[in-house]
C-alpha positions in Angstrom: 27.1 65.2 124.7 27.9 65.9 121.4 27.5 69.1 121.7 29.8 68.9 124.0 32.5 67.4 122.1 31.8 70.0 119.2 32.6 72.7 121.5 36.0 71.0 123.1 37.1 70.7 119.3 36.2 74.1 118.4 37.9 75.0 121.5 41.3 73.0 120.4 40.8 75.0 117.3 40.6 78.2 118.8 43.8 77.2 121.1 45.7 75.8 118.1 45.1 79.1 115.7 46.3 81.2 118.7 49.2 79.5 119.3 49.9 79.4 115.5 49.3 83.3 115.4 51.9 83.7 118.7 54.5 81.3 117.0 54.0 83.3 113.3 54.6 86.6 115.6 57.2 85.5 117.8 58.8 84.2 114.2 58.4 87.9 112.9 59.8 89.4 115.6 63.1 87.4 116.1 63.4 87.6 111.9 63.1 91.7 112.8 65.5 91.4 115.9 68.1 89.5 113.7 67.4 91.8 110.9 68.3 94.9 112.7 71.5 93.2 115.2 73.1 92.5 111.2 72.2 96.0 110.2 74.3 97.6 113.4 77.1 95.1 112.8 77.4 95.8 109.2 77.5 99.6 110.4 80.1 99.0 113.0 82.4 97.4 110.7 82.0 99.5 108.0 82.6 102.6 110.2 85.9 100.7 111.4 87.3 99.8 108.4 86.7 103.6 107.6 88.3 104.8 110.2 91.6 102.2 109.5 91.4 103.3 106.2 91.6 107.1 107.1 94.3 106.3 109.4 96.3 104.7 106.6 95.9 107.3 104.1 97.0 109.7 106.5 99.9 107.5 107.5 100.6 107.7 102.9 100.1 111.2 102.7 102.6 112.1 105.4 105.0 109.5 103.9 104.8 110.5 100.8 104.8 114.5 101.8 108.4 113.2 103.9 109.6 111.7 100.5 108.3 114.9 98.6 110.6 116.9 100.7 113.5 114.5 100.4 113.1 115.0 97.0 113.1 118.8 97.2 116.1 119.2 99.3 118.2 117.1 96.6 117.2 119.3 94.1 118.4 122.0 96.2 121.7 120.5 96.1 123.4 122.8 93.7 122.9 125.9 96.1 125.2 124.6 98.4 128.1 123.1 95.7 130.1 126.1 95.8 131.4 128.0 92.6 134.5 125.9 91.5 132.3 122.6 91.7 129.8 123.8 89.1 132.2 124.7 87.3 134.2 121.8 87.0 130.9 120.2 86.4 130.0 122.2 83.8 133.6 122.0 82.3 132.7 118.0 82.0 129.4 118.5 80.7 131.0 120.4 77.7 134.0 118.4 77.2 131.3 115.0 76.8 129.2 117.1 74.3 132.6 118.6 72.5 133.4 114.7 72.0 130.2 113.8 70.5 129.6 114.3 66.7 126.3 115.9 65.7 125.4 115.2 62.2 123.9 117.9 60.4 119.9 118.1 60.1 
């Protein structure tokens, strides 16, 4: 009888160690799962916010290559003043520095 009672508590044992062992492995392997679902998300949004951030710098280069050229073709603007424009202009540039004393150095 005893005997009998030492082997149903060693069996206990035996059942309760198992299921410890399944719940510590079970444990490990949803800690693993969650592990490696946060590493793909991390990776998906880091890959998206690279791509919108590509997106945008194209978006700045273009803009500021369409401001570039708006600032080139108003330096171009004295090719198309014609002759008697420049020189008036430079007729007023002179008179302005004719005006103006210059003290000796």
């Amino acid at each position: 009888m005893r005997s009998d009672i030492i082997n149903e508590v060693l069996s206990v044992e035996d059942k309760a160690q198992q299921i410890m062992r399944d719940a510590s492995t079970r444990a490990r392997n949803t800690l693993s799962d969650a592990q490696l679902k946060a590493g793909e998300l991390v990776r998906s949004a880091l890959k998206e916010e690279r791509e919108k951030n590509h997106a945008l710098l194209l978006q700045a280069e273009e803009d500021a290559n369409l401001r570039l050229a708006e600032f080139e073709a108003s330096l171009d603007i004295s090719s198309v003043l014609d002759e008697s424009t420049l020189d008036a202009i430079a007729a007023k540039i002179t008179a302005k520095i004719c005006r103006t004393e210059l003290e000796e150095v």
